[in-house]
N, CA, C and O atoms as CSV, one atom per row, in Angstrom:
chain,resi,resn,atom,element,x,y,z
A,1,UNK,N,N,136.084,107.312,98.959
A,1,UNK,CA,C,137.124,106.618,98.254
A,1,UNK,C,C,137.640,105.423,99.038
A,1,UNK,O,O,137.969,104.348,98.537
A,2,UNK,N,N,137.677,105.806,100.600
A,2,UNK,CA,C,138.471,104.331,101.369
A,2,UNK,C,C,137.532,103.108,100.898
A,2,UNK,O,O,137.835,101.976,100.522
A,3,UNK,N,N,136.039,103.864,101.084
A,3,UNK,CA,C,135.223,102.503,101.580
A,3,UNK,C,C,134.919,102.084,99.996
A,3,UNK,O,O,135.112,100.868,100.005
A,4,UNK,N,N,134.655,102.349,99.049
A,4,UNK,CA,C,135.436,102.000,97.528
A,4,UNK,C,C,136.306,100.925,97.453
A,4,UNK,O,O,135.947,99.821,97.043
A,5,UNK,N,N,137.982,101.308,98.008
A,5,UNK,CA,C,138.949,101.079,97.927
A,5,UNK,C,C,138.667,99.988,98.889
A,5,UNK,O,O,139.673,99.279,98.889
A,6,UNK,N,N,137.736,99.484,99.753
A,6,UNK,CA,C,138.049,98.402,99.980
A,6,UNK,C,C,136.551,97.149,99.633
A,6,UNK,O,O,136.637,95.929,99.489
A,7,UNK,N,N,135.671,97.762,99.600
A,7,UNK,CA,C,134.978,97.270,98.968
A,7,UNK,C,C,134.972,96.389,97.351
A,7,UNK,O,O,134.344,95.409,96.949
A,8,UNK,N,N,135.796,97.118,96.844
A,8,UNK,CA,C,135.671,96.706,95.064
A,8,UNK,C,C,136.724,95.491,95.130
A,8,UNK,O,O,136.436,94.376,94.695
A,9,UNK,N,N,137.846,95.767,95.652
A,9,UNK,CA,C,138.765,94.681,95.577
A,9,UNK,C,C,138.025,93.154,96.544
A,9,UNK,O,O,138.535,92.068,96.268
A,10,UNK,N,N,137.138,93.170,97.365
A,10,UNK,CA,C,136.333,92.243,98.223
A,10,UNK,C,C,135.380,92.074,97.594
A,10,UNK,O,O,134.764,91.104,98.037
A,11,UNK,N,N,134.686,92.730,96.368
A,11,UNK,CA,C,134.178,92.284,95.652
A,11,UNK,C,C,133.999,91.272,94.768
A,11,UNK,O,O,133.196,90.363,94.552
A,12,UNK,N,N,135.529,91.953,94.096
A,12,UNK,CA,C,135.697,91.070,92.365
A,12,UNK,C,C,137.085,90.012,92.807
A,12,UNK,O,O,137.855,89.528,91.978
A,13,UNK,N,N,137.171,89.798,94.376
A,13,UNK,CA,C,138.047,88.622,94.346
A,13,UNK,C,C,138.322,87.668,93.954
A,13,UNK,O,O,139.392,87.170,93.605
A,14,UNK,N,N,136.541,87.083,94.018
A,14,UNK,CA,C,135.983,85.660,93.171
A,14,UNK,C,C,136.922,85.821,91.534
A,14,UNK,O,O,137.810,85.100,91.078
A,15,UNK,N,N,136.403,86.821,91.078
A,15,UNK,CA,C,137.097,86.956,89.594
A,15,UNK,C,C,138.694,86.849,89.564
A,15,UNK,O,O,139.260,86.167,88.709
A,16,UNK,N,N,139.309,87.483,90.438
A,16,UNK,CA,C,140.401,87.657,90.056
A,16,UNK,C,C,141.149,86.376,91.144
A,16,UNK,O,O,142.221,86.640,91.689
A,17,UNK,N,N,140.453,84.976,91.381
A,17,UNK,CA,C,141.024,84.022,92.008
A,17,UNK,C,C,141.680,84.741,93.472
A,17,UNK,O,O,142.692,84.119,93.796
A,18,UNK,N,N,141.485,85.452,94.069
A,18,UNK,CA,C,142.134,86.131,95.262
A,18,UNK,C,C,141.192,86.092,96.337
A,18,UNK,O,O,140.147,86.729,96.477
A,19,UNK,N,N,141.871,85.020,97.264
A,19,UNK,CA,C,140.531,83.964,98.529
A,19,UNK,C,C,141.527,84.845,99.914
A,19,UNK,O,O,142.748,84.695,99.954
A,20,UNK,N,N,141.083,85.375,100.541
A,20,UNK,CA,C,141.393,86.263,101.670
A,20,UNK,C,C,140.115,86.462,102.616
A,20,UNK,O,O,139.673,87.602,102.757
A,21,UNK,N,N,139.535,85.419,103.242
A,21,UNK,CA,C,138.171,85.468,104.215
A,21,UNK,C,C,138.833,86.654,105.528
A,21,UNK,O,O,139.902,86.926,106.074
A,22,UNK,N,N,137.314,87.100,105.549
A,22,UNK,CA,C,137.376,88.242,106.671
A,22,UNK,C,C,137.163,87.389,108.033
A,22,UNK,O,O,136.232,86.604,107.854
A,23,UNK,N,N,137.395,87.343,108.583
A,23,UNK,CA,C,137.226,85.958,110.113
A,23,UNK,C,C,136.682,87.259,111.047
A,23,UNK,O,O,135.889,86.779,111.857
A,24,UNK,N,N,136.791,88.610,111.237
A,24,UNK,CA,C,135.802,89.145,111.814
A,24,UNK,C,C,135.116,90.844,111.377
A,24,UNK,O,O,135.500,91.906,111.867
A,25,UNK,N,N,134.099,90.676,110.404
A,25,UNK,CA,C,133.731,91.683,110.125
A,25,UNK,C,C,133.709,92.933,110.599
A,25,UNK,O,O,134.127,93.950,110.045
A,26,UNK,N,N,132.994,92.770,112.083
A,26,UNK,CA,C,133.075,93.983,112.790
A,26,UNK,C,C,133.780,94.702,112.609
A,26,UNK,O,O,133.648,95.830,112.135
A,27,UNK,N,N,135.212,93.833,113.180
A,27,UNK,CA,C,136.431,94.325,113.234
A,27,UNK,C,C,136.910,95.268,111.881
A,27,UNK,O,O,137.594,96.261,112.129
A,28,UNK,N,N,136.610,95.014,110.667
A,28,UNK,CA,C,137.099,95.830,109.568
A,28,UNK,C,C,136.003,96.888,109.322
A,28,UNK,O,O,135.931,97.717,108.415
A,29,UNK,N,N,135.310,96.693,110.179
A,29,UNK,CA,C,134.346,98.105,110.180
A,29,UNK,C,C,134.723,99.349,110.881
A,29,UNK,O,O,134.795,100.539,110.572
A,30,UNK,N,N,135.042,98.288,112.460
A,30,UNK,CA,C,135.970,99.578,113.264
A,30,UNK,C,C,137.394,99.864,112.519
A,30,UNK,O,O,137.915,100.973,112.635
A,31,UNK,N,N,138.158,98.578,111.562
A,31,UNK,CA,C,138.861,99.492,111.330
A,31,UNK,C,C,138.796,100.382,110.690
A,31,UNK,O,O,139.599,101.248,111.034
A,32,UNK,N,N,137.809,100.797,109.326
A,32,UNK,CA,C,137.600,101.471,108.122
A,32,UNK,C,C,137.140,102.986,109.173
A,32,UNK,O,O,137.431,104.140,108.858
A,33,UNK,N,N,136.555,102.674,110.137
A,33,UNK,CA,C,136.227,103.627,110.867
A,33,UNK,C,C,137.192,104.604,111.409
A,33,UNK,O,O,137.115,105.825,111.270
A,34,UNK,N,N,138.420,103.726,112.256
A,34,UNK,CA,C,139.513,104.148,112.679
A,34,UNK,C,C,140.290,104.839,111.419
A,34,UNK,O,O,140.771,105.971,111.465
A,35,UNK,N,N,140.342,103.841,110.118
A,35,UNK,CA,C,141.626,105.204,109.345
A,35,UNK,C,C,140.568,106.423,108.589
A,35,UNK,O,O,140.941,107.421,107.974
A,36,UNK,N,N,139.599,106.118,108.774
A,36,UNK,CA,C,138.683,107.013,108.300
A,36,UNK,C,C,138.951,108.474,109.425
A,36,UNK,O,O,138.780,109.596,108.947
A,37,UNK,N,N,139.322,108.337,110.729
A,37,UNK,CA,C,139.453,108.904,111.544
A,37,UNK,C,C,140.981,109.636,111.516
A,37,UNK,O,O,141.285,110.829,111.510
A,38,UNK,N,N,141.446,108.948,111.508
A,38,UNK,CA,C,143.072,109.059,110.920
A,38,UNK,C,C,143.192,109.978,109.967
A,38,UNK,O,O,143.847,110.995,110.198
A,39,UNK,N,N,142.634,109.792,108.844
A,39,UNK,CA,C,142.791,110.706,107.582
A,39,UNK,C,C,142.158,112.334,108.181
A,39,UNK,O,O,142.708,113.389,107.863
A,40,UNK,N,N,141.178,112.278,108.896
A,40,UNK,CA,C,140.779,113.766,109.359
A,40,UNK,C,C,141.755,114.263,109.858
A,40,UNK,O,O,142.365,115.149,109.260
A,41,UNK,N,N,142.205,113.743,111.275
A,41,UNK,CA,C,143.120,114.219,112.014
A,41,UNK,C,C,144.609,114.668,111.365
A,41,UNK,O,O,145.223,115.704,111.617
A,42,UNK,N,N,145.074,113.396,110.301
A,42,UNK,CA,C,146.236,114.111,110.105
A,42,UNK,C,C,146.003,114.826,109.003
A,42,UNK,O,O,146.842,115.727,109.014
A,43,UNK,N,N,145.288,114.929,108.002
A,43,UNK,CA,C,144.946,116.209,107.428
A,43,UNK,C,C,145.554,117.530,108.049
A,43,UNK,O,O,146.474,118.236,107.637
A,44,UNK,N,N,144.717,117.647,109.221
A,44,UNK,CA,C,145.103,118.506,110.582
A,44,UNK,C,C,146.171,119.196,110.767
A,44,UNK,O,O,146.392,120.407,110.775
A,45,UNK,N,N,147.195,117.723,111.008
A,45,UNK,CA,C,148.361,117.891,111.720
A,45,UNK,C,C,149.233,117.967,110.650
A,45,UNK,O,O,150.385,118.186,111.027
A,46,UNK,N,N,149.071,117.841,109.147
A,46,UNK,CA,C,149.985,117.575,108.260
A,46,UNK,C,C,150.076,119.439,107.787
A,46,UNK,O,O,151.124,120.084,107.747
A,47,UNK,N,N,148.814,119.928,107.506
A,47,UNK,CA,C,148.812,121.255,107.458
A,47,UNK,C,C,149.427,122.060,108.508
A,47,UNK,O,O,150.152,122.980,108.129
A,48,UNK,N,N,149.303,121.920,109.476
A,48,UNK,CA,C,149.888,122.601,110.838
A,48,UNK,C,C,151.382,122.506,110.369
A,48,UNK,O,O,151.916,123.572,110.065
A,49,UNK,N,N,152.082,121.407,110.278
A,49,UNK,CA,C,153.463,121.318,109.866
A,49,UNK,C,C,153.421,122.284,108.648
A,49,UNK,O,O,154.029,123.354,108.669
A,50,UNK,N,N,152.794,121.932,107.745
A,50,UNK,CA,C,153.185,122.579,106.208
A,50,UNK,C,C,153.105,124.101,106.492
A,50,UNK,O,O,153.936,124.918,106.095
A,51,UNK,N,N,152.263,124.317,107.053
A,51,UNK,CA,C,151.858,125.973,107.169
A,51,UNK,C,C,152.230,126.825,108.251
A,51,UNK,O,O,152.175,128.053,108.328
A,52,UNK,N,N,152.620,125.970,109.077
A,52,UNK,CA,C,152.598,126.682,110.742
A,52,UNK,C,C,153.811,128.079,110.590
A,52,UNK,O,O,153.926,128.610,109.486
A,53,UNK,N,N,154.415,128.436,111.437
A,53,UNK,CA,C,155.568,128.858,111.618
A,53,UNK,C,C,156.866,128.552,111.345
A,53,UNK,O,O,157.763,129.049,110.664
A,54,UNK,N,N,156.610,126.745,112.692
A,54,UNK,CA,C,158.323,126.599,112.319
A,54,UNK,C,C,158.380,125.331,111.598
A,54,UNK,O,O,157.989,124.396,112.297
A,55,UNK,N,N,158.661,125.079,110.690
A,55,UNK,CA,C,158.533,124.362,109.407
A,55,UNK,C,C,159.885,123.428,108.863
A,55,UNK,O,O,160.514,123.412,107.805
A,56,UNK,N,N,160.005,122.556,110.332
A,56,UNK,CA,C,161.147,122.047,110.214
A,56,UNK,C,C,160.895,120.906,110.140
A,56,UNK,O,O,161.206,120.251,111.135
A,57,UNK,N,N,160.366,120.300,109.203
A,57,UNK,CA,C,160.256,118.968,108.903
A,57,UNK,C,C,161.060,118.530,108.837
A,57,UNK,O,O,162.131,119.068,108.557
A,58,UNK,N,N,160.812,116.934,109.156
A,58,UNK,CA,C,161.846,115.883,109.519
A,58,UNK,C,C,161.742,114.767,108.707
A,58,UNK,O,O,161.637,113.672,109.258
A,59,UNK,N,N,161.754,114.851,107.311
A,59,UNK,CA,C,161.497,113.480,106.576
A,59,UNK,C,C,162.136,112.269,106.741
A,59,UNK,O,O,163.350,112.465,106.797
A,60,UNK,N,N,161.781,110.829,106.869
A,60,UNK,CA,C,162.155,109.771,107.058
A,60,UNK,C,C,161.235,108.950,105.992
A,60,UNK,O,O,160.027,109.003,105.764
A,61,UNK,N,N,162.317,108.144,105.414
A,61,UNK,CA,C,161.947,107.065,104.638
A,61,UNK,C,C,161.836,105.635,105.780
A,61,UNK,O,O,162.983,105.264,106.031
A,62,UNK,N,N,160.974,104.931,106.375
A,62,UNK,CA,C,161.187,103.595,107.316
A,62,UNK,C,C,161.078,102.985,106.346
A,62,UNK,O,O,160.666,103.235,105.214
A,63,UNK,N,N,161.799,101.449,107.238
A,63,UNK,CA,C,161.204,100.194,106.625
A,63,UNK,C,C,160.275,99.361,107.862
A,63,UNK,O,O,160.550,99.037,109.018
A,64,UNK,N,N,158.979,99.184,106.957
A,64,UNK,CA,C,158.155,98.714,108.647
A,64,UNK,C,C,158.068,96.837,108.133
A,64,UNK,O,O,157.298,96.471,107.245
A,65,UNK,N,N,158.838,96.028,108.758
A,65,UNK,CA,C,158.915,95.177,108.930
A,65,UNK,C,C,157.594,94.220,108.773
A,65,UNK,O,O,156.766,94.325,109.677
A,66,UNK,N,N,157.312,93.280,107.696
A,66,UNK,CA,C,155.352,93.026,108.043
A,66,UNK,C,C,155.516,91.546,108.320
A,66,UNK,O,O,156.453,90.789,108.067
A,67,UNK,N,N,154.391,91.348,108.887
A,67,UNK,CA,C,153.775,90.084,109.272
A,67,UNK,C,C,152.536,89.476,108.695
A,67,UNK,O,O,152.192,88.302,108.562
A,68,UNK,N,N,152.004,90.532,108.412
A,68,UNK,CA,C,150.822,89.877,107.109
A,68,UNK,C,C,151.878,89.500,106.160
A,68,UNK,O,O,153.029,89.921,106.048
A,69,UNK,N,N,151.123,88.474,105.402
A,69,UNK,CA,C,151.905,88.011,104.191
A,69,UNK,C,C,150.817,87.805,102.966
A,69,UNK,O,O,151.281,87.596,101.846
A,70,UNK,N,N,149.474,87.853,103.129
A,70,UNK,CA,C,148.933,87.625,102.219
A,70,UNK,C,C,148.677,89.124,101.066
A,70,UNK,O,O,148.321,90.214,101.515
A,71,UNK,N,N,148.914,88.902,99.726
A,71,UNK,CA,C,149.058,90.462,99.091
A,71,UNK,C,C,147.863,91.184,99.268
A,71,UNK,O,O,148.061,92.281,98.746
A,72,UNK,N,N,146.860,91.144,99.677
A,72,UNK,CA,C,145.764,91.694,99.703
A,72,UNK,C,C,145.737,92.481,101.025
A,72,UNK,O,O,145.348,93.626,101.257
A,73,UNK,N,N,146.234,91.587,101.783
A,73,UNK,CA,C,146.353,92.236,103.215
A,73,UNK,C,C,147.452,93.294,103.246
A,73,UNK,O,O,147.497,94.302,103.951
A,74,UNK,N,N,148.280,92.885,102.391
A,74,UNK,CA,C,149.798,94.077,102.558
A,74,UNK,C,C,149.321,94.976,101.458
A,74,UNK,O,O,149.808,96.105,101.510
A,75,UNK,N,N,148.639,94.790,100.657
A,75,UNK,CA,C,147.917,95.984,99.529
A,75,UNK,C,C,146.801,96.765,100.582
A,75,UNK,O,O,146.478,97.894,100.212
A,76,UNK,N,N,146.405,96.447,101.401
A,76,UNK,CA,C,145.658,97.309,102.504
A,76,UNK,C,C,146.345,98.412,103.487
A,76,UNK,O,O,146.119,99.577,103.811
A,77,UNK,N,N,147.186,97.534,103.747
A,77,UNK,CA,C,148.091,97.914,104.656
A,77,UNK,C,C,148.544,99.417,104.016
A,77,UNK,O,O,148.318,100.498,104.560
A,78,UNK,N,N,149.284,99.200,102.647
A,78,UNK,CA,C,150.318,99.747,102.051
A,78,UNK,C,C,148.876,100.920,101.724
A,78,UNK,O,O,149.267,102.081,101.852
A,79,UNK,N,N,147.671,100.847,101.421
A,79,UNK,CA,C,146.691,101.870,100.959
A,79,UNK,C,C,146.517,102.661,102.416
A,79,UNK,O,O,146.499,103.891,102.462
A,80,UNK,N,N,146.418,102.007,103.340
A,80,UNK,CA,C,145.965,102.715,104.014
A,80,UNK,C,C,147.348,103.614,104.485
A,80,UNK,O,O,147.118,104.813,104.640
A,81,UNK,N,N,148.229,103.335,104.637
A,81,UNK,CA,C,149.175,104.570,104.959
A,81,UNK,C,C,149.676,105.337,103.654
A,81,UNK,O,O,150.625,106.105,103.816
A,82,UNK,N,N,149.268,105.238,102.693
A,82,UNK,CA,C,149.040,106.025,101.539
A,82,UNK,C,C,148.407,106.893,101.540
A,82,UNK,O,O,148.853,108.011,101.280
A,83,UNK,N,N,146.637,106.570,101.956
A,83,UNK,CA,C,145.327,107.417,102.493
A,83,UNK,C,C,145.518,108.648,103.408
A,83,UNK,O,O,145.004,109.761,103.298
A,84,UNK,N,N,146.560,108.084,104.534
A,84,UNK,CA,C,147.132,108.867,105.432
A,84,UNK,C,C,148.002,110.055,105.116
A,84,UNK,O,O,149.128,109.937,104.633
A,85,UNK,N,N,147.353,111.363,105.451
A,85,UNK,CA,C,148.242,112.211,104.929
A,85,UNK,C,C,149.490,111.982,105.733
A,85,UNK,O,O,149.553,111.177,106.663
A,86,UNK,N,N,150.569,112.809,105.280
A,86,UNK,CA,C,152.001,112.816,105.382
A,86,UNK,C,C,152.780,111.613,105.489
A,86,UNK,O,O,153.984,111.753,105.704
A,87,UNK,N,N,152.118,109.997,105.333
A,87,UNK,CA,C,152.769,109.302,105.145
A,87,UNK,C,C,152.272,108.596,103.032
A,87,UNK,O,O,151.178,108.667,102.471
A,88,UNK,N,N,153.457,108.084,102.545
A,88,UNK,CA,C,153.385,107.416,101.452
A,88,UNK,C,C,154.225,105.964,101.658
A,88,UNK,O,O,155.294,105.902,102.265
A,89,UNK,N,N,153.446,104.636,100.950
A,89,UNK,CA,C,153.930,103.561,100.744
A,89,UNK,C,C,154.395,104.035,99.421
A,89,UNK,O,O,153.755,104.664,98.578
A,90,UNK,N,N,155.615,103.625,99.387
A,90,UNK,CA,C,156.434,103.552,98.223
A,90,UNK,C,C,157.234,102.203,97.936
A,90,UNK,O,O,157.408,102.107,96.721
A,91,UNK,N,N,157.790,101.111,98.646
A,91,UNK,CA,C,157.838,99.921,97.736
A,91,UNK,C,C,157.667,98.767,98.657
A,91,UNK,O,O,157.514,98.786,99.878
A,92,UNK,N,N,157.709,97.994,98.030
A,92,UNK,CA,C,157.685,96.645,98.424
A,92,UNK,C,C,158.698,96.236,98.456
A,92,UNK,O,O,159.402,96.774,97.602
A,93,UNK,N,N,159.480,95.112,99.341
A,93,UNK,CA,C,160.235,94.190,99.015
A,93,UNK,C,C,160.389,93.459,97.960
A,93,UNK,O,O,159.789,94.078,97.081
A,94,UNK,N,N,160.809,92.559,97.528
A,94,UNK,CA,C,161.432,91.313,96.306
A,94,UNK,C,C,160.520,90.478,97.212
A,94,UNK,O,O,159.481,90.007,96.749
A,95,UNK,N,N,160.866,90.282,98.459
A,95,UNK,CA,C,160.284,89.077,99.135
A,95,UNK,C,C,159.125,88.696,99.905
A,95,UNK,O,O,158.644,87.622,100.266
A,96,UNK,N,N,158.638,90.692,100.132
A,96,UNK,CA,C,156.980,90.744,100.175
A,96,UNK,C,C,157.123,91.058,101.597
A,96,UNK,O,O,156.131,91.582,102.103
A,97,UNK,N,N,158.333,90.816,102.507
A,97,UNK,CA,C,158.754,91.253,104.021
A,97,UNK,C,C,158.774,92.317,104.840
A,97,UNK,O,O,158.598,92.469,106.049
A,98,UNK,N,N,159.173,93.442,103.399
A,98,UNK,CA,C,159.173,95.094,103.931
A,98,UNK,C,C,158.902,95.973,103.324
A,98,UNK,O,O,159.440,96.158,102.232
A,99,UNK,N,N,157.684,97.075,103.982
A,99,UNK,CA,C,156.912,97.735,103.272
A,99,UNK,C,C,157.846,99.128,103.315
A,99,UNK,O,O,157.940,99.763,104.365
A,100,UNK,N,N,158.427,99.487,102.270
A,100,UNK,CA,C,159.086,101.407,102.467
A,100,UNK,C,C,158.501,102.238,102.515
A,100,UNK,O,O,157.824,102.526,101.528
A,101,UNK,N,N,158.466,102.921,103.497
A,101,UNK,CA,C,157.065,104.050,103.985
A,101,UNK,C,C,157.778,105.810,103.661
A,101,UNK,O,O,158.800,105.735,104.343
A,102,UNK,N,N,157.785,106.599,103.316
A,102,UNK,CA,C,157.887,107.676,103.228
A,102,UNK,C,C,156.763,108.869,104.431
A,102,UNK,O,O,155.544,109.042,104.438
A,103,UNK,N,N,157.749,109.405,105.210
A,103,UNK,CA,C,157.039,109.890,106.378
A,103,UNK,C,C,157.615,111.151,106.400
A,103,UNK,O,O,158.830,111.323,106.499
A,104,UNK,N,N,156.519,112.345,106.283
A,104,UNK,CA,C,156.650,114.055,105.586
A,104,UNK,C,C,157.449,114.535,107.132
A,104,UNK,O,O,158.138,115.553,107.209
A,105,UNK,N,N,157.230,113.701,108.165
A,105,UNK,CA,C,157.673,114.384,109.684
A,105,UNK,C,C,157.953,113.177,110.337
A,105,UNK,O,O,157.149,112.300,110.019
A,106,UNK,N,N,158.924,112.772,111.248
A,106,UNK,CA,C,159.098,112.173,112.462
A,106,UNK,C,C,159.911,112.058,113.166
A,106,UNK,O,O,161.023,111.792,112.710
A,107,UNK,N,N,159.786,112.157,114.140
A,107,UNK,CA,C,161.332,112.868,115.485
A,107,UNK,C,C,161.709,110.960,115.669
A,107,UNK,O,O,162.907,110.723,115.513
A,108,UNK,N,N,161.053,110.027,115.889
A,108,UNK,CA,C,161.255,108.747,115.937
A,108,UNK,C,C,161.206,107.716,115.085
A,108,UNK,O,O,160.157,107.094,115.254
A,109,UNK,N,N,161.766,107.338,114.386
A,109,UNK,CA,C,161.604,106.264,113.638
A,109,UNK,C,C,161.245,105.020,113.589
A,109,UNK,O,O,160.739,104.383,112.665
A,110,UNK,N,N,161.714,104.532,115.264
A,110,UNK,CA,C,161.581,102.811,115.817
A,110,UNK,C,C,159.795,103.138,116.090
A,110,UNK,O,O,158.917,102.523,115.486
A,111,UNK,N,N,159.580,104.019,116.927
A,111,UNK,CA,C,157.891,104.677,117.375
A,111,UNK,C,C,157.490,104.777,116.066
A,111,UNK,O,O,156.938,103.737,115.706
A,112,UNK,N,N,157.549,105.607,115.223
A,112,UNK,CA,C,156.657,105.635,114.042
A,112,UNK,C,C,156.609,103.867,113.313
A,112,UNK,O,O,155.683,103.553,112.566
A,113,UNK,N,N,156.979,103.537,113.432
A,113,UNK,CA,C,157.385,101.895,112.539
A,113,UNK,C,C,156.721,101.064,113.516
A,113,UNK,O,O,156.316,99.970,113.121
A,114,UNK,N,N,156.522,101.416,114.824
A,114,UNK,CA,C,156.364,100.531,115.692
A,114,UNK,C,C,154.625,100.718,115.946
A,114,UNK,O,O,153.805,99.880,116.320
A,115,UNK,N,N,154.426,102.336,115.538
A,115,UNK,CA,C,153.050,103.177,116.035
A,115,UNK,C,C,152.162,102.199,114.909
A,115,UNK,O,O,151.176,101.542,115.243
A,116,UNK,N,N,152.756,102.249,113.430
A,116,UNK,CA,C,151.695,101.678,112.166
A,116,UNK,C,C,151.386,100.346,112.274
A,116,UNK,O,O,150.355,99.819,111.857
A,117,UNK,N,N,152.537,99.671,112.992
A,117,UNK,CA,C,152.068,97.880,112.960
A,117,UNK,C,C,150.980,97.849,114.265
A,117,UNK,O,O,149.833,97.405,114.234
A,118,UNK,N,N,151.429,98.232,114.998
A,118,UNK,CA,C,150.230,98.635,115.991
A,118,UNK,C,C,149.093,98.797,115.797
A,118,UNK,O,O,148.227,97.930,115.916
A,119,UNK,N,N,148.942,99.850,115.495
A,119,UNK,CA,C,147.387,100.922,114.819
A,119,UNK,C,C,146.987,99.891,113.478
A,119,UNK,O,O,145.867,99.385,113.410
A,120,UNK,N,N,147.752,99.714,112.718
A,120,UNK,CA,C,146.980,99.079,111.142
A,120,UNK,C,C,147.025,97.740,110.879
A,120,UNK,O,O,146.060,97.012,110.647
A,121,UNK,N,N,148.483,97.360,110.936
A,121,UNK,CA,C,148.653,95.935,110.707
A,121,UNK,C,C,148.157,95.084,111.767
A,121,UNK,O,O,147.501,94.126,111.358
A,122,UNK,N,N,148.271,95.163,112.800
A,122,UNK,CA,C,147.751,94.300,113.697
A,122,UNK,C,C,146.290,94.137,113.660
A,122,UNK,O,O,145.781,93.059,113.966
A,123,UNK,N,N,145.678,95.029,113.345
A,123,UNK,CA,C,144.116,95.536,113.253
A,123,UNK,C,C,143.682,94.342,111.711
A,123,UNK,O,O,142.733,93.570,111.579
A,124,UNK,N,N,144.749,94.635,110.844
A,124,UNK,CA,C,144.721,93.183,109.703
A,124,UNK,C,C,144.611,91.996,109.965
A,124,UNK,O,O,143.716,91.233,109.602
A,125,UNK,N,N,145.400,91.807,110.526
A,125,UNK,CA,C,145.774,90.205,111.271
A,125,UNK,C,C,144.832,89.796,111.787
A,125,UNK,O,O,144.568,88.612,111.579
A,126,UNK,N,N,143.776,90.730,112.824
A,126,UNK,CA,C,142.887,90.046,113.744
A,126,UNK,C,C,141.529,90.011,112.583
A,126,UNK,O,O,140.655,89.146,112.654
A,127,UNK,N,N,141.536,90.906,111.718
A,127,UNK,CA,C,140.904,90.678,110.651
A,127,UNK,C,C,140.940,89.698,109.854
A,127,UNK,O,O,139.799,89.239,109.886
A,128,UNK,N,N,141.317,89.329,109.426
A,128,UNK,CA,C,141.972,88.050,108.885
A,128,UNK,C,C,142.460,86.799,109.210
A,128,UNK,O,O,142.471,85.804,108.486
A,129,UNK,N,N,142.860,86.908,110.334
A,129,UNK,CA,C,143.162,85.952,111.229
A,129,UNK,C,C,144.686,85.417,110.415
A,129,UNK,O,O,145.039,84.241,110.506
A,130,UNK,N,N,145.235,86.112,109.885
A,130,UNK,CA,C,146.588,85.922,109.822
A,130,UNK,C,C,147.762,85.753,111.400
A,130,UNK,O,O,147.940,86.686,112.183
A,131,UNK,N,N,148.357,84.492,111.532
A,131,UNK,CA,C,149.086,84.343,113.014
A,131,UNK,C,C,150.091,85.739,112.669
A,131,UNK,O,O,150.164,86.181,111.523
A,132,UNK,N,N,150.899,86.397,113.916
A,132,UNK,CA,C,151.900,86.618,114.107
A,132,UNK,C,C,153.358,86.381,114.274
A,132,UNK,O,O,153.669,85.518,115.094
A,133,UNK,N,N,153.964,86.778,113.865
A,133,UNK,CA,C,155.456,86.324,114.073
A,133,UNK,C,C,156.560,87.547,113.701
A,133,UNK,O,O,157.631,87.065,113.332
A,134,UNK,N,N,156.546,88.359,113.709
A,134,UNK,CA,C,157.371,89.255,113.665
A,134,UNK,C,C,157.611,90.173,114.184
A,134,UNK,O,O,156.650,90.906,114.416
A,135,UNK,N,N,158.618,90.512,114.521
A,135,UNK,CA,C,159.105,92.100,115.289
A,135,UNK,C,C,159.242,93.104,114.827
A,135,UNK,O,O,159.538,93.218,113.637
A,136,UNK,N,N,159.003,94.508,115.922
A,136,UNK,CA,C,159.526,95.578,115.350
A,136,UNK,C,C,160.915,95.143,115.631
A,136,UNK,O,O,161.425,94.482,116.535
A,137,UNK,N,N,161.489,95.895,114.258
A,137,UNK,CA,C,162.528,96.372,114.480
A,137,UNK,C,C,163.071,97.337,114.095
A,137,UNK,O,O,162.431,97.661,113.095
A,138,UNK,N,N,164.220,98.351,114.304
A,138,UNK,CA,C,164.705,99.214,113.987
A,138,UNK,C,C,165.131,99.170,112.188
A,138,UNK,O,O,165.016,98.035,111.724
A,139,UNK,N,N,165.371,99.731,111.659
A,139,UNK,CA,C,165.532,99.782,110.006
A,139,UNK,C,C,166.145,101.614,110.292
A,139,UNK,O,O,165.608,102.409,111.064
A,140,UNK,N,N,167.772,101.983,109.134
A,140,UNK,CA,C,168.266,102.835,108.938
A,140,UNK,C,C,167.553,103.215,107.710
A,140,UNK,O,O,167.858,104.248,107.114
């Protein structure tokens, strides 16, 4: 389904006028590789919570602050922590700035917000070659 999910939309771009060049292939290979990796593991760890013993989940809604700006890139973004068990993208901004993440567990909030731009979005950017300019920051 990931490699689908990113294939079809890189497909029928031409059609649907949506110009987003890959500036380094590799790179979206290791990444497809990496959340491909991701999805096993927290599978894993999402059951361990759900099933284990002590079953004290810690739900947090973040807001993870983005720096991609192009929608294709933040429609990646937003799939791939969708893909990810125990986390859900649930909205977008008005202004396309902040992605609302729904997270089934997390003792940290600034670390979890700080862990995804890290691990995914940044992994976009160099894909894409979108510049940087934004910070983590904290979000209530």
């Amino acid at each position: 389904g990931l490699i689908l999910g990113i294939a079809i939309p890189l497909w029928v771009r031409h059609a649907l006028a949506i110009h987003l060049p890959i500036r380094k292939p590799f790179a979206l290979l290791a990444y497809i590789a990496l959340v491909l990796r991701d999805i096993i593991v927290a599978n894993f760890v999402v059951a361990k919570q759900v099933l284990g013993p002590n079953r004290a989940l810690q739900p947090h809604f973040l807001n993870i602050p983005l720096t991609v700006s192009h929608p294709t890139a933040i429609s990646l973004l937003a799939s791939t922590i969708t893909l990810t068990p125990g986390t859900v993208s649930c909205e977008l901004s008005q202004d396309g700035r902040t992605l609302r993440v729904h997270a089934l567990h997390t003792l940290d909030s600034v670390a979890e917000v700080a862990g995804m731009k890290e691990r995914y979005e940044r992994r976009l950017i160099r894909i894409f070659g979108e510049k940087s300019t934004s910070t983590v920051q904290e979000h209530p």
